[in-house]
Each structure stands twice: as C-alpha cells, then as structure tokens.
N, C-alpha and C positions, 0 to 999 in steps of 0.2 A: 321265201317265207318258210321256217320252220312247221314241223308235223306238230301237230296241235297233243298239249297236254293233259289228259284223262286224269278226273279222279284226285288231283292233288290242287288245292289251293294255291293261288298265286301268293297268299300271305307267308304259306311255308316258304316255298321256293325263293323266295327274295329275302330270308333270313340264314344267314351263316350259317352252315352246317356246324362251323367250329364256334359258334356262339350260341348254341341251341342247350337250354339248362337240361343238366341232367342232376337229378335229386335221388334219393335214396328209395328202397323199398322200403316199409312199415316191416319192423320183426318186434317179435317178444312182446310185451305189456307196455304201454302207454298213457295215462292220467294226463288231464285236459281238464279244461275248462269249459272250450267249443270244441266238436270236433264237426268238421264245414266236409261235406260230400261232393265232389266232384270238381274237376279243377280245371273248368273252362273259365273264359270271361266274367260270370259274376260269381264262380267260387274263387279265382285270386283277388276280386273287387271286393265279398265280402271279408275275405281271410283278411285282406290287408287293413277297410273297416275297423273290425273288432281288434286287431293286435293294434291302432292306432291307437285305440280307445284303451288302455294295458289288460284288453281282456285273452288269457292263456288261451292258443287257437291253433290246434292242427290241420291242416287240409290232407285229403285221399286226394288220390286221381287213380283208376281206375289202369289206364294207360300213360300214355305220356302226357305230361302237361300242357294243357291248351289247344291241344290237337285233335281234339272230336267233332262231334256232328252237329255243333252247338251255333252260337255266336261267332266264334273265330272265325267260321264260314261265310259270315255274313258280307253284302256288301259294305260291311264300319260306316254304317251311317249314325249320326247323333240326332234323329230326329227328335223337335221338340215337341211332338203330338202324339197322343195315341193309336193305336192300331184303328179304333173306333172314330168313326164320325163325333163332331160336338153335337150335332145335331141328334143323333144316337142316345149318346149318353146325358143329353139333357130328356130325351122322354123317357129314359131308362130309370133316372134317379134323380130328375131336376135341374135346374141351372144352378142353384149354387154348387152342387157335388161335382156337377160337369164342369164348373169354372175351377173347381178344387185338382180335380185331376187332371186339368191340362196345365192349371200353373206349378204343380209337381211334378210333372213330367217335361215341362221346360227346363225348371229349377235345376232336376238331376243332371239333365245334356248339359248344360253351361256349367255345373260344377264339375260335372265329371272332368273335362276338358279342363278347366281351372287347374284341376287336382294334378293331372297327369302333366302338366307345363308345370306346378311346382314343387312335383317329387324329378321332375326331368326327364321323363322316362318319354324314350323319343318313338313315338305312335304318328309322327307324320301328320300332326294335327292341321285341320283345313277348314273353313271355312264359304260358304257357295249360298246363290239362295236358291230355295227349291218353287217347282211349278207341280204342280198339283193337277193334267188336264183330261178332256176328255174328248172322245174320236165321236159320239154315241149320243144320237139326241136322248134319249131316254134318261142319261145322266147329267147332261147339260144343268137340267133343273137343281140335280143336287146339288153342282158343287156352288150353284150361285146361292141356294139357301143354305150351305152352309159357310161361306164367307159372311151373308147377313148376319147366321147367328152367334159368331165368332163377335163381329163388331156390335151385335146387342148385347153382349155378355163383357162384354171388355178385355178378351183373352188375346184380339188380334196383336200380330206383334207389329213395330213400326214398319212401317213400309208394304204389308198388305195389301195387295191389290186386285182387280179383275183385270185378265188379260183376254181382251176378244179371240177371234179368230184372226184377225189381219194382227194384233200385237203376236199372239203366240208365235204365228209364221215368222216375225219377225225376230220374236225372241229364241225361240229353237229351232225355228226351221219347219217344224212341225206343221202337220194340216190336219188340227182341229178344230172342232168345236167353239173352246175357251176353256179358261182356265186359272187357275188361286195361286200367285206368285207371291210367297215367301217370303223374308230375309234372316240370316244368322243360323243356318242347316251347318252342322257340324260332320264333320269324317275324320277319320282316321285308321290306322293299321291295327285289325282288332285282337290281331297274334303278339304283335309287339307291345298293343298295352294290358292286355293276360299277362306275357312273363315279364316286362315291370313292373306291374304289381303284387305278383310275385314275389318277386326278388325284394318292392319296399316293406311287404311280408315278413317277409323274412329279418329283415332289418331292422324291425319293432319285433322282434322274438318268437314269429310263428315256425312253425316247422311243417314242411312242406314236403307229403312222399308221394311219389307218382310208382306205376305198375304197384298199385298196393287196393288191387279191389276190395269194397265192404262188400259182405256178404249175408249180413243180419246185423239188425237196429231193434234193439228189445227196448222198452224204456221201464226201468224199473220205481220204486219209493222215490229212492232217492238219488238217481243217477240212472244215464244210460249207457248199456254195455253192448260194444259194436265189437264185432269177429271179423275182421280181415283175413284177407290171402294168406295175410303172413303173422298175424297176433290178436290181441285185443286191446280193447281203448275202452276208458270208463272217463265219461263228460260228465259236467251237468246239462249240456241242454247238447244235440245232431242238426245243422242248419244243411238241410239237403238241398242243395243247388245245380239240379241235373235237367229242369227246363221240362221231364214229362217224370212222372211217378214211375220210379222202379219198382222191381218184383217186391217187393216190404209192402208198396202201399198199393195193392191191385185196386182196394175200394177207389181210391181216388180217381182213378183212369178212367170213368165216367163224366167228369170234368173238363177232359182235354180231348181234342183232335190232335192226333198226331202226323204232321205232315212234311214230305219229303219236298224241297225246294232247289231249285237249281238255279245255278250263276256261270256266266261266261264272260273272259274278257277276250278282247282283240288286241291284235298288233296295233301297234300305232298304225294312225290311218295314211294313207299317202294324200301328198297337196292334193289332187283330185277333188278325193273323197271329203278333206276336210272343208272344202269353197261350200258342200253341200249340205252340211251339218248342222250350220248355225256360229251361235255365238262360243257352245262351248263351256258357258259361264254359269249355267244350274243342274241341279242333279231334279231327275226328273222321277215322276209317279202317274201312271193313268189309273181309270175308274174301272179297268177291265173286272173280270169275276176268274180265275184269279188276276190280283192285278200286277204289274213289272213296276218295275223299278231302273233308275240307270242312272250311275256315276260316271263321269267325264275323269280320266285320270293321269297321269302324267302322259309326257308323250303322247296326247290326245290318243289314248288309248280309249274304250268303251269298256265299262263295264255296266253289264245287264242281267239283271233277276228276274226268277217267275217262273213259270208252267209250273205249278205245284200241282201235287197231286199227295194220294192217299200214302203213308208212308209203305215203303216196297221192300220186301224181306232182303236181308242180306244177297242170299244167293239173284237176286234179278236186279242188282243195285249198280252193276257195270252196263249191262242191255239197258236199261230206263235210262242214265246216263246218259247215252249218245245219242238215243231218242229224243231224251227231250230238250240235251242241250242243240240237237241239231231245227228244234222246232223253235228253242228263243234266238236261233239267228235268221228263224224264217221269218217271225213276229218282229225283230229288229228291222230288216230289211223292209218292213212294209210302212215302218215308219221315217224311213231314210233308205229309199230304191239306191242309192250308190253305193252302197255297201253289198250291194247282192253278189250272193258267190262266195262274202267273204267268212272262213274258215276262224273259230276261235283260239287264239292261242292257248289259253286255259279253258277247262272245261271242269265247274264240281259239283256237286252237290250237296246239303244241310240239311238237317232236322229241327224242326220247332213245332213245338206244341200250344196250339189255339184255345181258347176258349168261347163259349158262345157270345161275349158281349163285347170281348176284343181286348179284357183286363185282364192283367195278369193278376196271380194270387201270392201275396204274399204277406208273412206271419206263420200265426198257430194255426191248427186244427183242434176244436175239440176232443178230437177221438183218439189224439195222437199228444201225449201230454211228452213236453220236454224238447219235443219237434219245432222247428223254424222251417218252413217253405220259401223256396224259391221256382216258381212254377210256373208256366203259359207262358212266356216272354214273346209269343208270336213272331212277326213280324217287324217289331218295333222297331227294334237296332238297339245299338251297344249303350243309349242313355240307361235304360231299365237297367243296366246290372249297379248302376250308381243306385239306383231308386232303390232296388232293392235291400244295398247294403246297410244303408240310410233306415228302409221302418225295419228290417230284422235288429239291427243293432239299439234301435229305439226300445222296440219287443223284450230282446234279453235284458236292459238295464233297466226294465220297469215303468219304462217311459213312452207310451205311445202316443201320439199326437192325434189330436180330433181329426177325424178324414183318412186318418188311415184302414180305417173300414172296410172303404171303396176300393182295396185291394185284396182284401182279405176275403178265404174262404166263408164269410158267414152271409153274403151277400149271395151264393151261388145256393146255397142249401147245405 
C-alpha cells in the first residue's frame, strides 16, 4: 500500500497533467458586460449560465482555475436537499417556502446533471440512493419527524422510506439507530465538471483569465470598475462567486461561518474488508454535530467527510490536516471495525462558508448596487452552483421568480 497523500485532492490527481486548462492572465483594460469573481465550480457554472444566455461575461480566477478551497474539494455530491432540515425550514418560513426551497433545490441537481450529459462534458456522472441515519437516540426522533414532514408536505421523492435498525444493518452494514433512505442522489467529478464548464464558456464567447486576482470592486453611476493584478475591467453588473465575502465586502462576513472541512479516500478495500461493509450501493450521511458524509467509489474505494472545525490560518492548515484527517479514519472505523488501521490514500481539506439557517444567499445586496452574490453554499454539494446560476441570471435580466427571496440576503437582515 502506497504512502498516503497530503493536501491534494484526488479530483486533481486523476486528471492529466497534459490536459489541465491553462488560460491567460488578465492585462490592460477590459469592457464587459458581467464580470463573474472567482473561478471554482459555480463561477465556471455561472460564467457558462450567462454566456449561454448571449450575455458578454468575463471570469477572474485568482489562481488556477477550479483548484481552490471551494466545491472542487468536495465530496461531488448532487444532493437534492438542503443543508437544513424540512422540518427547520418550515418553522423558519412555513410550509409552503420550505416546500419552495426544497423543490429548487431538487430542480437544480437533476438539471444540473441533465446539463452536463448534454454539453458532454464527462464529470463521471452517477447516480445511488442516499441513507440519512442515526447512531444517537436523542436524534432518532428527528429523523422520523422529519420523513413525516417530508410526506405531509409532498416533497418526499419516490421511494422514501424508514429504514429500522435491523433494515439499516442490512442495508449498509451499519449499527444504528434507523434511518431516511432516499432514491436519485447524484455525484460526480466536481474538477472535471468546473473546467467543462468552462471550456462550454468559453464556447458561447466568455473569456476566461486565471492567476488574474481582483483587487477592488468600486461600483459606480453607471458601471463597475474592477482593478486586477494585471488591469482593469468596467461591467455593468460583478457576480462575486467565492463561497465567503472577500476583503471588498468585510460588512458582510457577519452572515457566514467560515469553516475548514476534511475529506479522505482509501485504497480499494480488500475482499476481506469488503464481506464487512455492506451493500456498497448508497452514499451515506449521519446526524452527528458535525455531521460525515461517505461516498462508496469506484473500486470500492471509501470516501469520507467531516470533522469540520473553525477555519485554520494558512500557516496551521498542514498540522490540522493530518490531525484531523487521521481522526475521520478513527470515526470511520467505528462504523465499520474492519477497516481499523487502515491508512487513507488521499488525505485534504475545503473551505465553506455556513450560514445560520443552512441557506445560501443568493442575488443582490442592498448596500452593494451592481453586485450579484454567490454565497454560503455550506455543505450542500455541487447542485447549489446550478441554483445559483439559475436566480443570478434571473437577477441580471430583470426577471426574478416569486420564492427567490428565500435565497436572498433580505431574509438574513
């Protein structure tokens, strides 16, 4: 068995070095239409959005394209629910808002994936269904009221169901509680559908510059004037898509936790270890505080998310690492004792920024005219950067749809 890899994502590493895009820096003066901030997973999803739409659209990326601390990192789940409970977000804003946001948030994952099968861009699209369980009598109760109020709202999708304790054993192996089995949980490679999107970007007319940091966002009368690295750009409207408010907008970072997240896969398992796993056949989520996550992947490979904690300065971000990746193979282990010992092949970490109700924000700001947000994506997975594209692009052509609201900073304060 190989010495376990630090720090780098398994989505890079299994992408060609010789097929890795490289685009240009930003020089001189630039005129635009959009100009889209940041260029992970939903600034190539928005960039490619609005150039779909024939709206003139530049993207920055700061560094290299799709390679930061964002989504790309994630484990590429297309969850079709929110970070939030239904049960949450119906005492938060009601049942029809709470039915609103989880049928857009379904919406997004199934077209996303729609989208990306037919521009072709090959993300390794997958399909599984998810379990939802709990180890924890204290939580027991929640997840069966919220199956209930799933099915009193009509948001359950087909095949939802309660899995006991003796099904769950049966279905993953697992010894819990009980648990909310799924059907239609989306994944895929969240690196490779970044730079296809990209690249279909491109292909409907945007222009797309990586190592090209913005460094001021003034919004003026009548246009905004952005100072890059290497020039300047005058839009009419800056769709900042970087997941937490950069140094421009400090007011805002009262709205979000910023949090450091870790993920590790393993080697493929040996026959052994696989007799004692399970079936193999859903991607799984517990009720922990924080909670994990786990993708089953090729080569019955494991991968597994979690132990989040406060985000951790650069300089402590190799030590937290091995820490804490070596702490989600001790919390894997206690849900599958055969694996004990075992070493993760990959080992990395992500940045996402939370907010208190589990929504993300996205649109305008009051305070900030000319501005389009892309903001809090938590946890969710790689559906939200489709969602997003979807109401900023509604936003700029003057068209917002009722319920887009519930995304939007005016809900927060």
């Amino acid at each position: 068995m190989r010495k376990s890899r630090y720090g780098v994502p398994f989505w890079f590493d299994r992408f060609p070095a010789a097929r890795r895009p490289d685009r240009p820096r930003h020089r001189g003066h630039l005129d635009t239409e959009v100009a889209v901030v940041g260029g992970g997973l939903t600034g190539c999803t928005v960039a490619w959005a609005f150039a779909s739409a024939g709206v003139r659209v530049a993207l920055f990326e700061a560094d290299r394209l799709a390679r930061g601390l964002g989504a790309v990192r994630s484990l590429g789940l297309l969850r079709q629910e929110p970070d939030a409970d239904f049960c949450q977000l119906e005492a938060a804003f009601g049942r029809r808002a709470a039915r609103h946001v989880w049928r857009e948030t379904r919406r997004a994952s199934l077209d996303f994936a729609a989208a990306l099968r037919r521009l072709g861009v090959g993300a390794d699209l997958a399909s599984s269904d998810a379990v939802w369980f709990t180890r924890t009598p204290d939580h027991l109760e929640r997840v069966q009221k919220e199956l209930k109020a799933r099915r009193d709202a009509g948001v359950t999708q087909d095949g939802s169901s309660w899995l006991s304790a003796a099904a769950l054993k049966r279905e993953t192996a697992l010894a819990g509680l009980g648990g909310l089995k799924t059907r239609g949980l989306g994944a895929l490679d969240p690196y490779r559908a970044a730079v296809g999107l990209a690249r279909a970007a491109e292909a409907k007319g945007a222009a797309v510059f990586e190592r090209s940091p913005v460094v001021r966002v003034r919004a003026g009368r009548k246009a905004v004037e952005i100072r890059t690295g290497g020039g300047t750009v005058r839009a009419d409207k800056v769709v900042l898509a970087t997941g937490y408010p950069t140094a421009d907008f400090r007011a805002l970072h009262r709205h979000f936790a910023r949090v450091h997240t870790y993920v590790v896969l393993t080697d493929p398992l040996p026959a052994a270890m696989r007799r004692e796993v399970g079936r193999r056949s859903a991607a799984l989520r517990d009720t922990a505080e924080p909670a994990h996550a786990l993708r089953w992947m090729r080569e019955d490979r494991i991968m597994y998310a979690g132990a989040d904690q406060p985000a951790v300065p650069d300089r402590a971000r190799a030590k937290a690492l091995v820490q804490r990746t070596g702490q989600l193979m001790y919390e894997l282990s206690t849900h599958y004792p055969a694996i004990s010992g075992l070493m993760p092949a990959w080992a990395w970490d992500a940045a996402c920024a939370v907010t208190r109700d589990g929504l993300p924000c996205f649109g305008p700001h009051r305070n900030y005219p000319r501005h389009l947000f892309a903001l809090g994506h938590g946890h969710h997975g790689a559906g939200l950067a489709f969602l997003a594209a979807r109401l900023l692009l509604r936003h700029h052509l003057g068209a917002p749809d009722k319920g887009d609201e519930l995304f939007a900073f005016s809900r927060i304060g």
